[in-house]
C-alpha positions as CSV (number, residue, x, y, z in Angstrom):
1,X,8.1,-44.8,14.7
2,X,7.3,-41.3,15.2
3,X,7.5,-40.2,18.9
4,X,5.2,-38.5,20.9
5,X,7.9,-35.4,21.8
6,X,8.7,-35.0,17.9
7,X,4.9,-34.9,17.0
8,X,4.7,-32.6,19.7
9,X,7.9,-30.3,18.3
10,X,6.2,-30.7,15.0
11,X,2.9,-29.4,16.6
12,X,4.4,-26.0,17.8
13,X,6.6,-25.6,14.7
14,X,3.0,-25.8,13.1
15,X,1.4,-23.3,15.5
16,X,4.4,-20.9,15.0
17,X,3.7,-20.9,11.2
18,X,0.3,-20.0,11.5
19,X,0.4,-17.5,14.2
20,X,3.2,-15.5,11.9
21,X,1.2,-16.3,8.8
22,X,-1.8,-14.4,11.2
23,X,0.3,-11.2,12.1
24,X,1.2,-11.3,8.4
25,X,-2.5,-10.8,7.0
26,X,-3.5,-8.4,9.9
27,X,-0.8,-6.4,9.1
28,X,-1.3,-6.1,5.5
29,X,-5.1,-5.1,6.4
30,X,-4.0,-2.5,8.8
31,X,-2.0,-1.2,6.2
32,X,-5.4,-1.5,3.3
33,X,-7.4,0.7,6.0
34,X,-4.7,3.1,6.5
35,X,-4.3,3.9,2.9
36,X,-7.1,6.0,2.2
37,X,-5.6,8.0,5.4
38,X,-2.4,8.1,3.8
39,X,-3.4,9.2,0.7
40,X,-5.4,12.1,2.3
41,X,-1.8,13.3,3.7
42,X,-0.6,14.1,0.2
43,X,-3.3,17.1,-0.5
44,X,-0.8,19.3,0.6
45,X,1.0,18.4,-2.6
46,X,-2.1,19.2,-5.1
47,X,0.1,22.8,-5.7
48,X,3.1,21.0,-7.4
49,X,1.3,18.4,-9.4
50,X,-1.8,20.5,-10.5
51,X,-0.8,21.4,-14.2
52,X,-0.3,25.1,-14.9
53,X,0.8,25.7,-11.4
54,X,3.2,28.3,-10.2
55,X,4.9,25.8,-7.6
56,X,8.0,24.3,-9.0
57,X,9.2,22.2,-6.7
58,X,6.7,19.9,-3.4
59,X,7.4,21.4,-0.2
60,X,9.1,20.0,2.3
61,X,5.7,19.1,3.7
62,X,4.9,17.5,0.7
63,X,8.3,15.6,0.7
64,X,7.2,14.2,4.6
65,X,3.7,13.1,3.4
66,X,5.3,11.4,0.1
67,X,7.6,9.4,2.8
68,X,4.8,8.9,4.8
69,X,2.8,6.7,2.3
70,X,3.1,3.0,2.1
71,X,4.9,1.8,-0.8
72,X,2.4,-0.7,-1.4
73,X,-0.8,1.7,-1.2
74,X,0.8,4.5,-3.5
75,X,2.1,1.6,-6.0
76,X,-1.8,0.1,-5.5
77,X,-3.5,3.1,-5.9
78,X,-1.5,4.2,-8.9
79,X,-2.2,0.7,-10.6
80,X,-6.4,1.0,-9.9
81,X,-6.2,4.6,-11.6
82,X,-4.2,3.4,-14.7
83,X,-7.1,0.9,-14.6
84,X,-10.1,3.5,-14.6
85,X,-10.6,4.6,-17.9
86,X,-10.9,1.1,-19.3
87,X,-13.5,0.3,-16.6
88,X,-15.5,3.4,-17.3
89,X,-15.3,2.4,-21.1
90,X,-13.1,5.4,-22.5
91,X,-10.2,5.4,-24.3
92,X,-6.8,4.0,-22.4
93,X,-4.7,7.5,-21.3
94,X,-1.5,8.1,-23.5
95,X,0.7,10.8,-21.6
96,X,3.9,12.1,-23.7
């Protein structure tokens, strides 16, 4: 027979899970809104990645923006764009 502290133990273990499970998702949306944010930070890299440009090498504010950015929204954001130009029914890109 099951007592009424170890249904009680079970309870709380229970409530722990789903209180971290909580933090878990609000996090990961905190993160989703900040992306766009983030992704702003990198304009200060358009003179390195712009073909034809002068700049060889990102500056060192470029470098800080690039560490600023989630891994998961750069890795997102690159995955949606390799998406795009199926979804606007044109040929996939092929880069060399």
């Amino acid at each position: 027979m099951v007592s009424l502290k170890s249904l009680v133990s079970l309870g709380s273990q229970a409530l722990l899970v789903l209180v971290v499970a909580v933090a878990v998702l609000q996090s990961q949306t905190v993160e989703s809104q900040n992306c766009p944010t983030e992704l702003t930070s990198l304009n200060v890299c358009a003179p390195f990645v712009v073909p034809g440009a002068a700049v060889t090498s990102p500056s060192i504010d470029c470098c800080n923006a690039l560490q600023s950015v989630h891994h998961d929204c750069l890795c997102s954001t690159l995955q949606i764009a390799s998406r795009l130009p199926s979804q606007c029914n044109i040929p996939p890109l092929t880069c060399a």
